[in-house]
N, C-alpha and C positions, 0 to 999 in steps of 0.2 A: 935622738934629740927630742926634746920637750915640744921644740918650735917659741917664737918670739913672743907671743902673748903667753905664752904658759910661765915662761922663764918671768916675764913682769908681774903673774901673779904670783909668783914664789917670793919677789921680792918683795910685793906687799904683805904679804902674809910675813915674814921676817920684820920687816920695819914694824908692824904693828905687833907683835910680838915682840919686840927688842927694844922700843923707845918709849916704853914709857905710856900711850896713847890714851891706853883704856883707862888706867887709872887718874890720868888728866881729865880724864871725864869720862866720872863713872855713873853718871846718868844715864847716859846713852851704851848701847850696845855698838861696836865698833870689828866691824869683820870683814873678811872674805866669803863670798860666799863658797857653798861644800862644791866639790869638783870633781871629774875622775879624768886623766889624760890619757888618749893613745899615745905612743911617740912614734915617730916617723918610720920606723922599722916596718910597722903595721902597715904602711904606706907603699914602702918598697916591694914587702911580700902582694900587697893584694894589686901594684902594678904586674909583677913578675908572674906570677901565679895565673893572671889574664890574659895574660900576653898584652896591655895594651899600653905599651909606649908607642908604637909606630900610629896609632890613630890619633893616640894624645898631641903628639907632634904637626902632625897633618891635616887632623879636621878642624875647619874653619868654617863649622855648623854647630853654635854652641848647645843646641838642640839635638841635633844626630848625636854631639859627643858626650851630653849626658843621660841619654837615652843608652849607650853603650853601657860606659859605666854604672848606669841604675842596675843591669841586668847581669853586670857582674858579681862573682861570689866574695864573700868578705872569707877568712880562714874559720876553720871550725872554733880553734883558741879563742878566738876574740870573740865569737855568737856566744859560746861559752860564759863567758867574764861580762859582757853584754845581761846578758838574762842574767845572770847573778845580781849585777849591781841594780836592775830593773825591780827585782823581787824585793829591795831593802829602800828603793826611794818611790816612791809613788805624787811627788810635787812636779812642778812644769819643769822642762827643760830646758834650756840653751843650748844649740850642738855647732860651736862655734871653730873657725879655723885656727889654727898656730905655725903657720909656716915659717920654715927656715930662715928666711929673709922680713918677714912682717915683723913691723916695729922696729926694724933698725934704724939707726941715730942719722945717716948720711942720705941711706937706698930707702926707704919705709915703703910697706904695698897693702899701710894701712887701709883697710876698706875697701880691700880688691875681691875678698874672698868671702864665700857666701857663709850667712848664719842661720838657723831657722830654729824658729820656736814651736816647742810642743809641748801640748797641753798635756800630756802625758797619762790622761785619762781614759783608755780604749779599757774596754772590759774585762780582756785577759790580755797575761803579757806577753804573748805571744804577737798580738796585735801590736804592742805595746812595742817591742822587739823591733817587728818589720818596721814602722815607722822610723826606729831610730835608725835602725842599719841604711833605708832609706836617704833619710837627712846625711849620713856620713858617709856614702858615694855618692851624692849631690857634690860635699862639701870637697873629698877629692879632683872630682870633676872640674868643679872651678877652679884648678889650679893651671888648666890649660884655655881656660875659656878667651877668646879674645882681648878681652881688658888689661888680662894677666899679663898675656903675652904682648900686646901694647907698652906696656908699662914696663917688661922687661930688654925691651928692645933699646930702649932708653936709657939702660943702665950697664953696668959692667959684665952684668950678668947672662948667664944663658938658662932656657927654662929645661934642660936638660936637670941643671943643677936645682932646680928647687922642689923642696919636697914638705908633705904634709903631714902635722899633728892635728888632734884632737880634741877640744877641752868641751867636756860635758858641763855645763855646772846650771845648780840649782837658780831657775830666776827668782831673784828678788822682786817679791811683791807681797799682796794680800787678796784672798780672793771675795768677792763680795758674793752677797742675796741676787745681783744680775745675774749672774754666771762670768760678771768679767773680773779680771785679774790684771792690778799691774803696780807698783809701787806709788805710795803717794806724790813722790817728782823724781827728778832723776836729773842729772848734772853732768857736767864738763869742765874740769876745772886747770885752767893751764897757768906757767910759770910767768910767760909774757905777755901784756895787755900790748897789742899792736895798734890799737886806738885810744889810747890814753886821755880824758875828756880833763877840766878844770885845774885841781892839784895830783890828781894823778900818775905815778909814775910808772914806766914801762913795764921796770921789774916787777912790781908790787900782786900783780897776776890780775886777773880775770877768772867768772866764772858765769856759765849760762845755766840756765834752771828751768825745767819745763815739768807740767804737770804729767804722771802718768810714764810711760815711757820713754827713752828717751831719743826713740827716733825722731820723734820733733825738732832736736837739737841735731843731731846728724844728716837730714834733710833736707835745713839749712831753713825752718819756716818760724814761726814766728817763736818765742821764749822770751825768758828775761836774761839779761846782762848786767851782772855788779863787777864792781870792784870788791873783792873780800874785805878790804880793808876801808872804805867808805862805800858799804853798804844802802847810806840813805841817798848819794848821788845817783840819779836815773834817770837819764837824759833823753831816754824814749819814752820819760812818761811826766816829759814838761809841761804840757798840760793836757787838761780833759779832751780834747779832737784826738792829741796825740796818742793820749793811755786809749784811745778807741781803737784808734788805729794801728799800734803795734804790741797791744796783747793779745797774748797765744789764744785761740780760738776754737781748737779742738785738742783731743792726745790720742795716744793711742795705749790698747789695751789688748789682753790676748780671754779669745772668749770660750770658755773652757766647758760650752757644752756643744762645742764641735770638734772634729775631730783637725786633725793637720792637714791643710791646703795647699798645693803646690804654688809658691811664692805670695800667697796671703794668709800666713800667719799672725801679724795683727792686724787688729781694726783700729778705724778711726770713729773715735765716738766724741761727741758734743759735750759742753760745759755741762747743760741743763744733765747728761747721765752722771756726769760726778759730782753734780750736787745732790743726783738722786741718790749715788753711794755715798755720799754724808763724807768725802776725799776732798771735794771743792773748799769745805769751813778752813783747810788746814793752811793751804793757800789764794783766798779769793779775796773779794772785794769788790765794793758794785757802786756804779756810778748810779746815784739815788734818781729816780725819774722825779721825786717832786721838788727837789733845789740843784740839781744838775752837779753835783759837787762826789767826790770820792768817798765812800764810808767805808771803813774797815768792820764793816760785818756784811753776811748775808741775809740778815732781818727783813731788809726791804724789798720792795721792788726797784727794779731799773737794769742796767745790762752789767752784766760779769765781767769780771775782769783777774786776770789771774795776775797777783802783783804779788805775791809770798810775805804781803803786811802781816799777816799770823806769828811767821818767823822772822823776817827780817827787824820788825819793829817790837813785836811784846815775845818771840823768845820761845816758840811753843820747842824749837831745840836750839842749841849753842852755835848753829850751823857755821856763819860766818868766823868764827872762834875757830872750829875745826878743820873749815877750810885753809885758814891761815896759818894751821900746824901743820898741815898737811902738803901746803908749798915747801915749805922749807924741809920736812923730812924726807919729801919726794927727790928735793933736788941734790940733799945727802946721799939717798941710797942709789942712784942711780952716777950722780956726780956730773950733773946737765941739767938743763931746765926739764922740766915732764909737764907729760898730760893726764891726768886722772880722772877714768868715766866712775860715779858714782850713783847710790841709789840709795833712797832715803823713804823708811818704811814709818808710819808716825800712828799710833795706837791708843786710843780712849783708855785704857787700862793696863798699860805696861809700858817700858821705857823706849824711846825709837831707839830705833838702829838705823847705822849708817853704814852699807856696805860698799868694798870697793873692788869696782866688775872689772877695771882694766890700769896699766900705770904704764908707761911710755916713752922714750924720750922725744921732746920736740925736736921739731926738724927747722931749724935758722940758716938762715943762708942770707948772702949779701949784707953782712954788719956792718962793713964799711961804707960810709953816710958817705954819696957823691956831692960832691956840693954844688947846687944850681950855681956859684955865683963863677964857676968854670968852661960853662957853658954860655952862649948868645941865645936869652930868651926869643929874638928875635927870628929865630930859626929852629924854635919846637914844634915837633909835629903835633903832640896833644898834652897840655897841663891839668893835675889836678891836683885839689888840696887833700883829697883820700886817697892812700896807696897802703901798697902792701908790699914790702920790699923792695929793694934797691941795687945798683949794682952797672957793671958793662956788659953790654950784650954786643960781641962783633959779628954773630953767625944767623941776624935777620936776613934775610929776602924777599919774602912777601909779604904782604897786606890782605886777611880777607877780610871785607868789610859789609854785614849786613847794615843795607843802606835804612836808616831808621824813616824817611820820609815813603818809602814803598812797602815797611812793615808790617805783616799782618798778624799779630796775635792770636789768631784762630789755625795759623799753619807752622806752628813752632816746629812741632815733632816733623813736617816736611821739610823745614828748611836745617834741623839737624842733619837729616839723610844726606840733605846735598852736601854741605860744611863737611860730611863722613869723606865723602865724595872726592871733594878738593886737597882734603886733610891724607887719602889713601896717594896722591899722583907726589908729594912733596917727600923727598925721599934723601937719601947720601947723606945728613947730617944738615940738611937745610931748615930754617925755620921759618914760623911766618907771625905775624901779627895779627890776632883775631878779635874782631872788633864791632859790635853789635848792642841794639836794646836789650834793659829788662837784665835780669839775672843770669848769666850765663850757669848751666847744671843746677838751674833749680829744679827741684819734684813736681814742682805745680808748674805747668805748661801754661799757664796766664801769668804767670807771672815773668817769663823770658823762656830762654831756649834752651830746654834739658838733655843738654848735649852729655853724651858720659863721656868718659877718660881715650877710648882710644877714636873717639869720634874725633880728638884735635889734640892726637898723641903729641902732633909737630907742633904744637903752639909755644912761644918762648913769653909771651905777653899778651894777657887779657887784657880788655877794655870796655866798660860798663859805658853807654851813653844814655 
């Protein structure tokens, strides 16, 4: 098997071959980026060949167990085919997961499993070689990592059954005079807006847009959000305090006169370096320090602002245009609403391209709108006017509740540990209410509590205070 992200590039690569796309707009270059897959077989053997299922199963040291797996041999076939395809591409790489179950429609374990980038620049490829074989019993290894198995505890499944693919592909980007490398923005673009702001409608989709990489977006930190189809509505940048306050403020990039790092593979670099890679014109904007007002150039002085005025307003590609073709062909070939990660390369002297790294289906649940007016307001335990799905829940029991008046924001990562803690003793199919300041899983520890997935596996309802 291909595994579930691979099968969704197949589809894109089909759809954009079959509908038409390119020659809708033959300005732009419209692709997939180049790719090579293992499939799971590769996976079976170099479990079987190791002997290591009984440790996969058992070790609850995500450390020990990819310390095992690093030291395990991959088959000679595949080092083989490995150094072949090494010798013919010499650009950065993505050595990303495809498992069996990722990206399905009901179960998804989207963003369970590890990806890493490499700059793919070691001096021979030999070097060149170890690194990847590297990255690809890492990427094995997460398949039993804690999280994994969190996550599948919670579904139908057993992690007996789930197995791993491959997919190498070429990163989109451009590499600069820094040494850093990373596309001009990169994007998320789904079928349903679940915050739909003015005339907005549900269907009509959403898309977020960040300079440079697009772990900004995935992160969960700062970016932009349109609507495709009213592009000039931007409701976090109603005015000048606001546009300060929630544009993007750094991105990240991969720096390719180093070599591959064990879990920092990109950086995080400042505005001021992508205006020094001349990246910042294609997307910025600067609130002028001598009339305090938004200019759509970087001429002036005053502070950055990554607003995508370049393209959203004068056009420098058809984007919003393309994303709107791109809903509706996604939710053809897959026959559901989708999600597509994309990445957008934009060139002083040749046409952009628009490639697309991943396609998906969304995962909706609870469609049927409970109607407050069936319920006694007078007996809620907490109202808001922002949610995120809806629905009956009869298998709550607890409440954990980081009390916000005793909250410290300097001991986030401590008070995960304990939340791990309370989250390990809740067990049988019980669940609980977790309920605390600040952003729950966010990246930034000042901003709330970066609890990950099996930190509050039993959780049935979040709650932001």
């Amino acid at each position: 098997s291909l595994g579930g992200k691979a099968r969704g590039l197949a589809f894109a690569r089909h759809m954009i071959n079959t509908s038409g796309i390119r020659e809708e707009f033959e300005n732009c270059s419209i692709r997939v980026p180049r790719c090579a897959i293992i499939g799971t077989d590769e996976f079976d053997r170099f479990m079987k060949d190791n002997d290591l299922w009984e440790i996969a199963i058992t070790e609850t040291n995500n450390k020990k167990l990819e310390k095992v797996f690093v030291t395990a041999r991959l088959s000679i076939d595949i080092k083989l085919k490995l150094e072949s395809f090494l010798a013919d591409n010499t650009y950065p790489l993505a050595v990303r997961s495809s498992s069996m179950l990722e990206d399905s429609q009901y179960q998804p374990l989207s963003g369970t499993y590890d990806t890493f980038m490499l700059p793919n620049n070691e001096k021979t490829t030999g070097k060149r070689l170890d690194s990847l074989i590297t990255a690809i019993k890492r990427i094995f290894a997460s398949t039993f990592k804690g999280e994994a198995k969190s996550l599948l505890e919670n579904t139908a499944h057993r992690i007996e059954e789930e197995k791993m693919a491959i997919i190498i592909q070429e990163i989109v980007g451009q590499p600069f005079e820094s040494g850093r490398f990373y596309p001009t923005f990169s994007g998320v673009l789904k079928n349903v807006n679940f915050y739909p702001v003015s005339y907005m409608e549900r269907e009509e989709g959403v898309a977020y847009l960040a300079l440079g990489f697009g772990r900004t977006i995935v992160d969960g930190e700062k970016c932009l959000r349109i609507s495709p189809k009213y592009p000039s509505i931007l409701p976090q940048f109603y005015s000048i305090k606001a546009t300060r306050m929630n544009s993007q403020i750094q991105f990240y990039g991969l720096d390719l006169n180093s070599t591959q790092k064990k879990g920092n593979d990109l950086q995080d670099y400042s505005l001021q370096n992508a205006e020094d890679d001349s990246s910042l014109k294609w997307v910025g904007s600067v609130i002028s320090k001598d009339d305090n007002t938004l200019r759509d150039t970087l001429s002036k002085p005053g502070t950055r602002i990554v607003s995508f005025s370049p393209i959203l307003k004068w056009g420098a590609i058809p984007l919003t245009e393309i994303l709107n073709r791109m809903l509706v062909l996604g939710k053809m070939a897959l026959g559901c609403p989708v999600e597509i990660e994309f990445a957008v390369n934009l060139f002083k002297d040749k046409k952009p391209e628009f490639c697309i790294l991943q396609i998906k289906p969304m995962v909706l649940t609870g469609l049927k709108s409970i109607q407050s007016q069936e319920h006694d307001p007078t007996k809620a335990f907490c109202k808001s006017h922002i949610t995120l799905g809806d629905g009956r829940l009869d298998e709550i029991h607890d409440l954990i509740l980081v009390r916000p008046n005793t909250f410290d924001i300097a001991k986030t990562r401590d008070i995960a540990k304990e939340i791990e803690k309370l989250n390990g003793k809740i067990k049988n199919g019980k669940n609980y209410v977790l309920c605390g300041p600040g952003r729950w899983g966010s990246a930034d520890p000042w901003l709330g509590i970066s609890v990950k997935w099996q930190q509050i596996s039993q959780a049935k309802v979040i709650i932001e205070v």
